[in-house]
Structures are given as structure tokens and as C-alpha cells.
BASETOR-86566 format. One record per residue: residue number from 0; residue in three letters; chain; x, y, z of N, C-alpha, C in turn. Coordinates in nm, 3 decimals, m for minus. Layout:
{r NUM; "ALA"; "A"; {X; Y; Z}; {X; Y; Z}; {X; Y; Z}},
...
This chain:
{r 0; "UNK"; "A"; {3.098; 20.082; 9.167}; {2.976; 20.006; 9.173}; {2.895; 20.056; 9.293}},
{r 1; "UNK"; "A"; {2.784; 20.130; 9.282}; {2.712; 20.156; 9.354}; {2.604; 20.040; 9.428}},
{r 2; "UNK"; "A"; {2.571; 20.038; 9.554}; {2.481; 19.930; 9.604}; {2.376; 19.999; 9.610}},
{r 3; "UNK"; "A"; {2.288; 19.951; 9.566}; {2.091; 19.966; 9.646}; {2.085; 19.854; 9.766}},
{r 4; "UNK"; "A"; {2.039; 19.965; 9.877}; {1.961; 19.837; 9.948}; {1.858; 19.818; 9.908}},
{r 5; "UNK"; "A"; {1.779; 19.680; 9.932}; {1.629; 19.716; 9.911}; {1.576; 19.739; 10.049}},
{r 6; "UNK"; "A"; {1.491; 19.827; 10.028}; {1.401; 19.862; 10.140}; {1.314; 19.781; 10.242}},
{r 7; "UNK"; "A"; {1.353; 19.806; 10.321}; {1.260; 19.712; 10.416}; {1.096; 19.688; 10.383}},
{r 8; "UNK"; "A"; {1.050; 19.604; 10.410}; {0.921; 19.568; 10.375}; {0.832; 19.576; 10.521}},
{r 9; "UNK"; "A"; {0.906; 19.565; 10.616}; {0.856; 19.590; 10.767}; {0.837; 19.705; 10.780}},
{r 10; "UNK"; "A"; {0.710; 19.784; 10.754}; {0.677; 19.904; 10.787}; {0.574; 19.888; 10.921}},
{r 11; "UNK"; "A"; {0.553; 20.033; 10.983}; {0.472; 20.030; 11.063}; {0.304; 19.980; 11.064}},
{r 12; "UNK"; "A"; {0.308; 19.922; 11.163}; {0.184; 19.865; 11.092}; {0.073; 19.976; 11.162}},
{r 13; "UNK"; "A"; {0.005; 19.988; 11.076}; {m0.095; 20.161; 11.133}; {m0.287; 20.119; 11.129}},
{r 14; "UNK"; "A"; {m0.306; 19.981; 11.090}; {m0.464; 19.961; 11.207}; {m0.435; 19.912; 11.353}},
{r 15; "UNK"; "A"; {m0.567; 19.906; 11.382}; {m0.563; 19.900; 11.559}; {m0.633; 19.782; 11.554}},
{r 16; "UNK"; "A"; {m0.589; 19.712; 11.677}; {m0.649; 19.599; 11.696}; {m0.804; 19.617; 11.805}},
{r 17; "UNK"; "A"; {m0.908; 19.603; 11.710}; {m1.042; 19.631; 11.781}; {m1.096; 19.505; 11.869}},
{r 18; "UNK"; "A"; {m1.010; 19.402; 11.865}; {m1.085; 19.270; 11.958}; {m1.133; 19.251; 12.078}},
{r 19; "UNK"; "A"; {m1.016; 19.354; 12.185}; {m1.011; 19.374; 12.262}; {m1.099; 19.466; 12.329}},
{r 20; "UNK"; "A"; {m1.175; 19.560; 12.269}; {m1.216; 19.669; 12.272}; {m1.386; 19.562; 12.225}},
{r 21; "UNK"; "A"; {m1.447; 19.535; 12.150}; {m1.551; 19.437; 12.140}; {m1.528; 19.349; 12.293}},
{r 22; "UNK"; "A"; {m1.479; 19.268; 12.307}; {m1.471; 19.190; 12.467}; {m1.510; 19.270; 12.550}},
{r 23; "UNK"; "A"; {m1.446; 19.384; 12.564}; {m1.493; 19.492; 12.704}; {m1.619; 19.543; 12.693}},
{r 24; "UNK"; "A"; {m1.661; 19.558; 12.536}; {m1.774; 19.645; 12.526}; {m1.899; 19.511; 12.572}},
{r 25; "UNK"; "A"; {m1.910; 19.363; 12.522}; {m2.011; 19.252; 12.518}; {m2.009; 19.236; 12.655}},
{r 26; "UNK"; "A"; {m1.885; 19.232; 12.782}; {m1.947; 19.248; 12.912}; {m1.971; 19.344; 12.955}},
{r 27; "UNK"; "A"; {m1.947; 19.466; 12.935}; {m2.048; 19.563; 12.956}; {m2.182; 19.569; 12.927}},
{r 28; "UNK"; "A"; {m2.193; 19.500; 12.801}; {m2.348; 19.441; 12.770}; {m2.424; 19.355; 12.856}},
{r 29; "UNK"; "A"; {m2.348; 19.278; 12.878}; {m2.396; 19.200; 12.978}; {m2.463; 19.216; 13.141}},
{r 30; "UNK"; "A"; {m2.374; 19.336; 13.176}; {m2.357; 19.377; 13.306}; {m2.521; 19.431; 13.303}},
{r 31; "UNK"; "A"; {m2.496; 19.524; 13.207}; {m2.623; 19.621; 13.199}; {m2.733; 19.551; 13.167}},
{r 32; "UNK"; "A"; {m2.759; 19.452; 13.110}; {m2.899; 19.364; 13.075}; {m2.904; 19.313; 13.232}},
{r 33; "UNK"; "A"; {m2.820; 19.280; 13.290}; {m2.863; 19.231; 13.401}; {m2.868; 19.285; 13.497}},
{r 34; "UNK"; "A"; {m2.859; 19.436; 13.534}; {m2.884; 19.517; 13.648}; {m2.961; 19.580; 13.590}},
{r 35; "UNK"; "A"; {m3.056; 19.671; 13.480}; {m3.164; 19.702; 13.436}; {m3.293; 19.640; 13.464}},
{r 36; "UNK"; "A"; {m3.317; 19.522; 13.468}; {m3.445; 19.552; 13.551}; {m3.394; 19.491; 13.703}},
{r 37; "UNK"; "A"; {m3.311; 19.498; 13.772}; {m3.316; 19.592; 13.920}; {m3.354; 19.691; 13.978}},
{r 38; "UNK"; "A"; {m3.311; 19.800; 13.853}; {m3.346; 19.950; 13.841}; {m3.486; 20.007; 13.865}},
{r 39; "UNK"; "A"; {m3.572; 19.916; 13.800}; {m3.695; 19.915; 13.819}; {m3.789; 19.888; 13.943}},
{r 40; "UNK"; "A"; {m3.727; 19.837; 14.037}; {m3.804; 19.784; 14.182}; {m3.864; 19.882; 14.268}},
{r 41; "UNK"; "A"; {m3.982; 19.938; 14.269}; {m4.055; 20.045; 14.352}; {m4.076; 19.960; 14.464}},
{r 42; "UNK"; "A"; {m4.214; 20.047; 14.549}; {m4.296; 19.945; 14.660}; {m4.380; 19.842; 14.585}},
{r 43; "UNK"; "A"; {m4.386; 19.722; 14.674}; {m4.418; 19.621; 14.648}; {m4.576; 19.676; 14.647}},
{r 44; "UNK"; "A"; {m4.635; 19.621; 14.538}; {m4.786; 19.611; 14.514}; {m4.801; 19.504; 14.429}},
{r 45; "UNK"; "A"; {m4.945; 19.421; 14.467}; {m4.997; 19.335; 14.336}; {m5.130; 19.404; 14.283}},
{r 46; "UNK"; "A"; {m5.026; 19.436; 14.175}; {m5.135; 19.491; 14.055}; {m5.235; 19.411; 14.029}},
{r 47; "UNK"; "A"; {m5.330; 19.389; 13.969}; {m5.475; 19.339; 13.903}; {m5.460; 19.360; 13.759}},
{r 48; "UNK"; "A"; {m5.491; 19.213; 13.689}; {m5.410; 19.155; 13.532}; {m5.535; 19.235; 13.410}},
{r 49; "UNK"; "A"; {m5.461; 19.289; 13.322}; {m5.575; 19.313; 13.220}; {m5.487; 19.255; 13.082}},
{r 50; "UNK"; "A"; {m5.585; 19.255; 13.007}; {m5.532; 19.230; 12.859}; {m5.532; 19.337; 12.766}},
{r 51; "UNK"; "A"; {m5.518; 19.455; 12.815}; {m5.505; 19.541; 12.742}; {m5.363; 19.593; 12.658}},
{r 52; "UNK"; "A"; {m5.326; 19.652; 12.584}; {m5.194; 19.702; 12.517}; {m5.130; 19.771; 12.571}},
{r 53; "UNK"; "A"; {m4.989; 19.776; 12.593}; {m4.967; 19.857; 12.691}; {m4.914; 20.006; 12.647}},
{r 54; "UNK"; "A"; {m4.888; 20.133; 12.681}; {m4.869; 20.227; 12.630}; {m4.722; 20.234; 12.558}},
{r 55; "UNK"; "A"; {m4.707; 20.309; 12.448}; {m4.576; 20.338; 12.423}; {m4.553; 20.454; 12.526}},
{r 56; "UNK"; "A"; {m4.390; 20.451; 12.530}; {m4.303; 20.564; 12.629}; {m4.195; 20.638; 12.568}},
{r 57; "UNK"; "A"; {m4.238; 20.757; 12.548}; {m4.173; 20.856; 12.473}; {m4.056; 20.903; 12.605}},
{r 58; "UNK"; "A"; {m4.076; 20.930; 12.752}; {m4.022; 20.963; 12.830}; {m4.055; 20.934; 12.973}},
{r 59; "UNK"; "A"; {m3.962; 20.957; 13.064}; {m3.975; 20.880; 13.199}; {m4.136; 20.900; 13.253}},
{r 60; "UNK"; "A"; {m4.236; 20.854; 13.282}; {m4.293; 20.874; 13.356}; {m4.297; 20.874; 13.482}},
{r 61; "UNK"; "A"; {m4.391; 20.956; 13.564}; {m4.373; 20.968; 13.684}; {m4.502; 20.840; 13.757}},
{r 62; "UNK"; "A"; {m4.451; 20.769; 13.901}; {m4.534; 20.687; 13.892}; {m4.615; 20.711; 14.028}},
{r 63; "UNK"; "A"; {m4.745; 20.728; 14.080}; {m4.788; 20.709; 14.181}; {m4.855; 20.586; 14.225}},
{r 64; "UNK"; "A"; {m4.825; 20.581; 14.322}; {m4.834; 20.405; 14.384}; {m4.940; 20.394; 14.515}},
{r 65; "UNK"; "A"; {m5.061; 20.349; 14.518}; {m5.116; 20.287; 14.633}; {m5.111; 20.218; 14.682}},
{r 66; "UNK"; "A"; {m5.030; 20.135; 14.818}; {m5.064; 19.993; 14.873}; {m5.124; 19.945; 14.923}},
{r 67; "UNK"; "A"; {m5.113; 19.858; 14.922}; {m5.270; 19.757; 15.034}; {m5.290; 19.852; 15.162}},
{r 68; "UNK"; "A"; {m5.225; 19.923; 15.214}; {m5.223; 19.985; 15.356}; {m5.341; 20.129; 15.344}},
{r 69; "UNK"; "A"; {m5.332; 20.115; 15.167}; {m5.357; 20.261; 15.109}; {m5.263; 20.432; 15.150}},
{r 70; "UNK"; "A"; {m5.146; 20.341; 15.196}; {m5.012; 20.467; 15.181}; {m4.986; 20.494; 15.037}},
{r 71; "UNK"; "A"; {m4.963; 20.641; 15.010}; {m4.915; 20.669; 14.867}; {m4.795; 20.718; 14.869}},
{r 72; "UNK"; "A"; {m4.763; 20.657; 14.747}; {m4.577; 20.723; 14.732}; {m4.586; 20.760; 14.614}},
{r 73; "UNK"; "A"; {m4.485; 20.864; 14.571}; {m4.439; 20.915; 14.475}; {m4.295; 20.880; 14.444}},
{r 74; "UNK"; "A"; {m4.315; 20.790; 14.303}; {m4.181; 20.738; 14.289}; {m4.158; 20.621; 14.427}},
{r 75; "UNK"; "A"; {m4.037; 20.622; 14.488}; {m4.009; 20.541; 14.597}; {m4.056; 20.617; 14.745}},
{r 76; "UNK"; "A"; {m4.099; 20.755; 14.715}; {m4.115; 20.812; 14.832}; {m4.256; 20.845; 14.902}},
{r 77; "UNK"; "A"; {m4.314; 20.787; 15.017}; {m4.381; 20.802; 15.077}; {m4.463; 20.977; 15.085}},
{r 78; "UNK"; "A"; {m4.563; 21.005; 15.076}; {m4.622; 21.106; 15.053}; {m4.738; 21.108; 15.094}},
{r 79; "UNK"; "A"; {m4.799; 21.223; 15.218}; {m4.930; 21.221; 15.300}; {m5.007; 21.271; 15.148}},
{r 80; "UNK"; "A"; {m5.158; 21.264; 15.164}; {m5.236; 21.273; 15.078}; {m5.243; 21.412; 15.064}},
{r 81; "UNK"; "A"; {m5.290; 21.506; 15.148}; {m5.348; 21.674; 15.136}; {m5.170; 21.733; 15.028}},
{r 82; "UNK"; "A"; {m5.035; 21.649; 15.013}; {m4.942; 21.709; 14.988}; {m4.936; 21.622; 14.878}},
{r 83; "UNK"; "A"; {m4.994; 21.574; 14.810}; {m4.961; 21.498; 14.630}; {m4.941; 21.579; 14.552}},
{r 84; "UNK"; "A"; {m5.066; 21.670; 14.528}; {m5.038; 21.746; 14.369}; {m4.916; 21.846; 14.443}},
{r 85; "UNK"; "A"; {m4.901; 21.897; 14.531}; {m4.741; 22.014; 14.530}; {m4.638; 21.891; 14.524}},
{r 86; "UNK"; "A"; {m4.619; 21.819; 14.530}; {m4.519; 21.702; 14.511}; {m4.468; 21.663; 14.424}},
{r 87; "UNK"; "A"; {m4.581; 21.659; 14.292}; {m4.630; 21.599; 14.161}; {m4.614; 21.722; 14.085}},
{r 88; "UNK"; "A"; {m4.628; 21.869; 14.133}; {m4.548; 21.985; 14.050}; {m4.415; 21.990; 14.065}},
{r 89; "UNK"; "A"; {m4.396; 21.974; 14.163}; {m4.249; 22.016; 14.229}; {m4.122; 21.864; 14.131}},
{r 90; "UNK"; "A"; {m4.171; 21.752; 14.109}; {m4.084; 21.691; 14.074}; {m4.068; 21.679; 13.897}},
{r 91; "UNK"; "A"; {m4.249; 21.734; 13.834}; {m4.266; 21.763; 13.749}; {m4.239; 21.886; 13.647}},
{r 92; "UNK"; "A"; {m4.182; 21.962; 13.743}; {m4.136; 22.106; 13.751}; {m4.249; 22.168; 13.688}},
{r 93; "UNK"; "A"; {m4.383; 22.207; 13.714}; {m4.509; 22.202; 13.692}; {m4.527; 22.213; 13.582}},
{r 94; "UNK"; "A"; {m4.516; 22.050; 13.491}; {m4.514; 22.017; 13.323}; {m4.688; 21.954; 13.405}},
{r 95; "UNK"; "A"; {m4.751; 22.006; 13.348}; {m4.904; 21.924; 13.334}; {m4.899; 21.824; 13.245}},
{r 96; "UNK"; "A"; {m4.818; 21.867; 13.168}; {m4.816; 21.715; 13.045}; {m4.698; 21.594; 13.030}},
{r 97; "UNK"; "A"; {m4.708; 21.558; 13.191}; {m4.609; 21.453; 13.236}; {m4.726; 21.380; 13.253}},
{r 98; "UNK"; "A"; {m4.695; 21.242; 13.200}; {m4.712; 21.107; 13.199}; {m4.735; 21.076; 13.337}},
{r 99; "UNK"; "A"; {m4.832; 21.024; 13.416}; {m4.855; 20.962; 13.523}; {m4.887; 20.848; 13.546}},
{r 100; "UNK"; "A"; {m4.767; 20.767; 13.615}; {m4.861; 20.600; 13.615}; {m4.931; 20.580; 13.748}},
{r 101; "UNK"; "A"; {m5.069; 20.546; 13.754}; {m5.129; 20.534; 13.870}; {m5.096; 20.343; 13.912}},
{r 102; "UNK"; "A"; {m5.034; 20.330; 14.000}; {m5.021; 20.178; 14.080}; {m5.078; 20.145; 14.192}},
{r 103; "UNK"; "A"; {m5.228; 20.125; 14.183}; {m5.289; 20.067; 14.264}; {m5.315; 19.932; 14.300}},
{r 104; "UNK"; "A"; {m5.284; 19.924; 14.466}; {m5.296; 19.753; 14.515}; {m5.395; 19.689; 14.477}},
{r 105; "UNK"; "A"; {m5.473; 19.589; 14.417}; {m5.575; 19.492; 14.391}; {m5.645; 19.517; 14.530}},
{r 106; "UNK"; "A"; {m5.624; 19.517; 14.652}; {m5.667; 19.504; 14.770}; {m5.693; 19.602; 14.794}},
{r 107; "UNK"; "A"; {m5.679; 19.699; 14.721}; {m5.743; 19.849; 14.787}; {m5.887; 19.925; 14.729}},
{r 108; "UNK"; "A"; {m5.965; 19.976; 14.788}; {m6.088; 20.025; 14.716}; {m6.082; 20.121; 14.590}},
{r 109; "UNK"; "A"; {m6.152; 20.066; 14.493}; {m6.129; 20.123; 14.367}; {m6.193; 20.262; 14.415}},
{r 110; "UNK"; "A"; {m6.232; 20.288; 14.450}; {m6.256; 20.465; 14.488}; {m6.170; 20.517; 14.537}},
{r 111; "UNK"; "A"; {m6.133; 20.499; 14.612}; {m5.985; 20.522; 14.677}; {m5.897; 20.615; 14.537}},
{r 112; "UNK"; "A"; {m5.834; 20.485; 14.481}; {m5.738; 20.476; 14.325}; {m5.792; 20.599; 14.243}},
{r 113; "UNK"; "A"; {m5.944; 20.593; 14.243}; {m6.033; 20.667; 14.101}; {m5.973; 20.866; 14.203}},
{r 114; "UNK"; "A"; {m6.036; 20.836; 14.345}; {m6.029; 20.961; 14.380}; {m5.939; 21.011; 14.353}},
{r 115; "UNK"; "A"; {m5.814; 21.006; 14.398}; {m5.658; 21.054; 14.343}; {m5.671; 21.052; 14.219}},
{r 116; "UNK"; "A"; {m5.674; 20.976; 14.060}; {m5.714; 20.997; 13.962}; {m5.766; 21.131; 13.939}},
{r 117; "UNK"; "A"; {m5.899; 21.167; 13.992}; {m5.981; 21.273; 13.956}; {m5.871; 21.374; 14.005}},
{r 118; "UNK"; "A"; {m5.828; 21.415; 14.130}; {m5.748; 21.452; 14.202}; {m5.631; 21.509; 14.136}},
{r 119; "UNK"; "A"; {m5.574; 21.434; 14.032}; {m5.468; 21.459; 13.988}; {m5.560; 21.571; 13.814}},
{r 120; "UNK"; "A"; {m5.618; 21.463; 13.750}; {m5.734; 21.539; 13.651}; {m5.728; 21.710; 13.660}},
{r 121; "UNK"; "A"; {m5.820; 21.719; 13.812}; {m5.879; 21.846; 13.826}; {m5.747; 21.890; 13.828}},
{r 122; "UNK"; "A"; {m5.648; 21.870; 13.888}; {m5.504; 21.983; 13.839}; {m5.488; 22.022; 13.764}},
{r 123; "UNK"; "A"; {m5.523; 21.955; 13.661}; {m5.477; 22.013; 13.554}; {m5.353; 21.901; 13.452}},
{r 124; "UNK"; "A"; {m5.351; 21.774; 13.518}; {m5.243; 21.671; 13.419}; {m5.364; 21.568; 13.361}},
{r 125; "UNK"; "A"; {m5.292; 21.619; 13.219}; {m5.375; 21.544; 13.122}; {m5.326; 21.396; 13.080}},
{r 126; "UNK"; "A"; {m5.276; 21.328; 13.146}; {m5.209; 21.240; 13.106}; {m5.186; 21.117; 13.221}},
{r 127; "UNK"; "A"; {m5.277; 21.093; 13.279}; {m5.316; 21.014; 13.374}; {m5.338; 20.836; 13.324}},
{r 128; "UNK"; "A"; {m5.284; 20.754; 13.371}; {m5.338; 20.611; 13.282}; {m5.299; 20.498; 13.459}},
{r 129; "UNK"; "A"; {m5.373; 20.438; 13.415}; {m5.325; 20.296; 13.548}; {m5.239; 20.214; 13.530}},
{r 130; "UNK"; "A"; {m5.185; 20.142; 13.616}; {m5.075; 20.016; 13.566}; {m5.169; 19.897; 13.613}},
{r 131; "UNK"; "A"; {m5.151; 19.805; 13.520}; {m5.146; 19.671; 13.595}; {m5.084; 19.543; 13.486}},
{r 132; "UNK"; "A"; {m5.129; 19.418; 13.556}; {m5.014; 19.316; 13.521}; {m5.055; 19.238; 13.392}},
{r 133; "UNK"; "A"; {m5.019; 19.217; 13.285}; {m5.055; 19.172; 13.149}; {m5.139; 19.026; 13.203}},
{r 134; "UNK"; "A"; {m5.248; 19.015; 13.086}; {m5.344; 18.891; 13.172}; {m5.279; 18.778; 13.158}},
{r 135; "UNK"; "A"; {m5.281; 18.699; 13.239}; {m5.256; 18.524; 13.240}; {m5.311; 18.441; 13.196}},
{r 136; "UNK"; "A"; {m5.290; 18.350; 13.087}; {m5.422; 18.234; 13.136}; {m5.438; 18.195; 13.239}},
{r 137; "UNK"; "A"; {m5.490; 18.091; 13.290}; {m5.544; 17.998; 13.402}; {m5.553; 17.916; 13.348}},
């Protein structure tokens, strides 16, 4: 008399448990929604509100900033005036067709803002636009 066993029914079990792996990934979500706009904090300026649309962004723009003091920076960095456009090649790696955001203080003379504008123009970057703060009611 020959015996059969029967075969075990406990085989390896061969999916992965993904639960764990979702948990790590939703606070990582988290982390990042909430240090992203940190990321964003330049020099302090108050912009002047328009109701205009704001641009789409295909890629980083570069931002130049005026403050009330009328000091200009590039990006976070402070920059004498006669040295903008070699500054503005040099970080642009001389792409003329980099995106420029102009951030001028409310408190500063709109000639001032326009001159650098032209300034940047006559270089040769076609792609010059202003920032300011979406309108409010009152």
C-alpha cells in the first residue's frame, strides 16, 4: 500500500506588502508641501497689487529685485548696478531667452524699476515681465 501525502497548501507567499511603503511615501508628502513655499523667501519687498493673469512657467526664472533702499539683488544676492547685465549672463550662461522677473519695491521710483528694465532690453533679453501682488478687494 503505497501513501500519498497531500501537499502542503502553505506555499510561499510571493506579493509584497505595499502599506508600509504608501505611509512613508504620504509623509514625505507632507514634509514637502510644507517646506516648499519656504523655498521661496527672497529679500523682503512690498510689491504693488494688480489684477492681471499671471504668467505660465515653463522654467526657473531668474529674478531681479529692487528695495525700498533701491539696492538690487540678483536672486538672494546683492549686486552694484554698473555689474547687473555680466551677472545676469554669467548665471544665465548668456541664454538671452531666460525669463526675468523684475521685483520692484512700491516705494521706489518707477524710473528707477523701468531704467534697469530698458537696461536689461538693450542687452539683448527678450523676456523681461514685473512681479507684483494679485489685487485685493478693500
Amino acid at each position: 500500500m503505497a501513501f500519498k501525502f497531500k501537499s502542503s497548501s502553505r506555499e510561499p507567499m510571493s506579493e509584497i506588502n505595499v502599506t508600509p511603503f504608501v505611509d512613508v511615501m504620504l509623509v514625505l508628502l507632507i514634509i514637502f508641501m510644507v517646506t516648499a513655499p519656504l523655498l521661496t523667501v527672497g529679500v523682503q519687498v512690498d510689491l504693488p497689487e494688480s489684477s492681471a493673469d499671471s504668467l505660465p512657467e515653463e522654467q526657473e526664472p531668474l529674478t531681479l529685485t529692487i528695495n525700498s533702499k533701491g539696492e538690487i539683488f540678483i536672486q538672494e544676492s546683492k549686486v552694484e548696478y554698473d555689474k547687473i547685465i555680466a551677472k545676469i549672463l554669467a548665471v544665465s550662461k548668456n541664454r538671452t531667452d531666460t525669463r526675468i522677473y523684475v521685483r520692484g519695491d512700491k516705494t521706489i521710483n518707477y524710473g528707477r524699476v523701468l531704467e534697469i528694465m530698458g537696461m536689461l532690453s538693450g542687452s539683448g533679453f527678450t523676456k523681461v515681465a514685473l512681479i507684483s501682488e494679485p489685487y485685493k478687494e478693500r
